[in-house]
C-alpha positions as CSV (number, residue, x, y, z in Angstrom):
1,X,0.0,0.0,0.0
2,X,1.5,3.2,-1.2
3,X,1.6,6.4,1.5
4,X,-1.1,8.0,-0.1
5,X,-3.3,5.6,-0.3
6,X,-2.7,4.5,4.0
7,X,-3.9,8.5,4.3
8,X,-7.2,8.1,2.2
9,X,-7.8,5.1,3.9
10,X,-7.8,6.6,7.4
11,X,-9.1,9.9,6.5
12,X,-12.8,8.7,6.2
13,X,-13.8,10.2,9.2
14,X,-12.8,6.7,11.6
15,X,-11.5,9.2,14.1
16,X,-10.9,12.8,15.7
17,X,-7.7,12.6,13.6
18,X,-9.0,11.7,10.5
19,X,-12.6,13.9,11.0
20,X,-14.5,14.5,8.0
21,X,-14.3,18.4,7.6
22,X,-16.8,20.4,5.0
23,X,-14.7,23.4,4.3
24,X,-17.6,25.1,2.0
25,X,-19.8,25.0,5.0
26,X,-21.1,28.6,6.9
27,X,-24.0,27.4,9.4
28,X,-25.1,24.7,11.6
29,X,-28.3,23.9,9.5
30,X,-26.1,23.4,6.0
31,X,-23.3,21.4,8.0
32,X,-26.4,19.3,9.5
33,X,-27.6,18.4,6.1
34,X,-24.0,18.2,5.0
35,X,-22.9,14.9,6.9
36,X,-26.5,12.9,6.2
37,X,-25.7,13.4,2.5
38,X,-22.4,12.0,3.2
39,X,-23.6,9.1,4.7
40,X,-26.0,8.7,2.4
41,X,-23.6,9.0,-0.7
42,X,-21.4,6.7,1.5
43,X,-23.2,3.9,2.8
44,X,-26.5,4.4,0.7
45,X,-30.3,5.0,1.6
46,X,-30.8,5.6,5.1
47,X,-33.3,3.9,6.9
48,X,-33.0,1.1,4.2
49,X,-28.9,0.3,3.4
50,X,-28.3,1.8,7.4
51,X,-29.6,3.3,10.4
52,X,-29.1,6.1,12.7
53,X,-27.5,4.8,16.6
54,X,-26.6,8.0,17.7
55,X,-25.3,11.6,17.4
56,X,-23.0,13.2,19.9
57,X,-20.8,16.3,19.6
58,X,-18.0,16.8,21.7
59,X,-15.2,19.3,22.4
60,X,-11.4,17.9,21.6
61,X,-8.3,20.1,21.8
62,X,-10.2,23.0,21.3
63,X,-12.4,21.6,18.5
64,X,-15.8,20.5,18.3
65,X,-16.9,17.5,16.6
66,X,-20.0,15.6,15.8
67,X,-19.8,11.3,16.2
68,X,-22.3,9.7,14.6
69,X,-23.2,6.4,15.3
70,X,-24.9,4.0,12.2
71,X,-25.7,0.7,12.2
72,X,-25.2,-1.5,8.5
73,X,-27.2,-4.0,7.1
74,X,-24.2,-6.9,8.2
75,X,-25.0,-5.6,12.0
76,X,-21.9,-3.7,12.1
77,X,-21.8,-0.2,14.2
78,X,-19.5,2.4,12.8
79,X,-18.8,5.6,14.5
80,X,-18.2,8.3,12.0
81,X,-16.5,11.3,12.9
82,X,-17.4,15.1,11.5
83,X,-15.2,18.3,12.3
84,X,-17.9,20.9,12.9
85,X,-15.6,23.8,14.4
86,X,-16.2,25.9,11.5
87,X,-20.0,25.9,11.6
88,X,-21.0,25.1,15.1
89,X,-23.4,27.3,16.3
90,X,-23.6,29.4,13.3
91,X,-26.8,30.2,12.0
92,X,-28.5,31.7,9.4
């Protein structure tokens, strides 16, 4: 496995180091929509392909981050991590 490829590997949002971060993002409400249509676009049709656990958001080393939690068809439960500390708390 070449370098580059180990980094897109682990950049898929499997951790607070490798948190998905939506740099075109302004407010809450877009960044909201935001990481459902990555999921979606990710592990397909929610509520169908995967389901919502849980959502948390946390504060890290002066960052804020969202966790959420989905279950797949196979039973598995991922935790994907989303930087938010651009757009928390910013609204419209």
């Amino acid at each position: 496995m070449k370098q580059g490829e180990e980094m897109e590997k682990k950049a898929i949002g499997d951790s607070l180091e490798y948190a998905i971060k939506f740099t075109e993002i302004k407010t809450e409400s877009d960044g909201v929509a935001a990481e459902y249509e990555f999921l979606a676009e990710r592990y397909g049709i929610p509520k169908l392909e995967w389901y919502f656990q849980k959502q948390t958001c946390i504060s890290h080393q002066g960052k804020r981050y969202d966790i959420i939690k989905i279950k797949l068809l196979d039973e598995s439960i991922l935790d994907i991590y989303f930087d938010i500390t651009d757009w928390f708390g910013k609204h419209d």
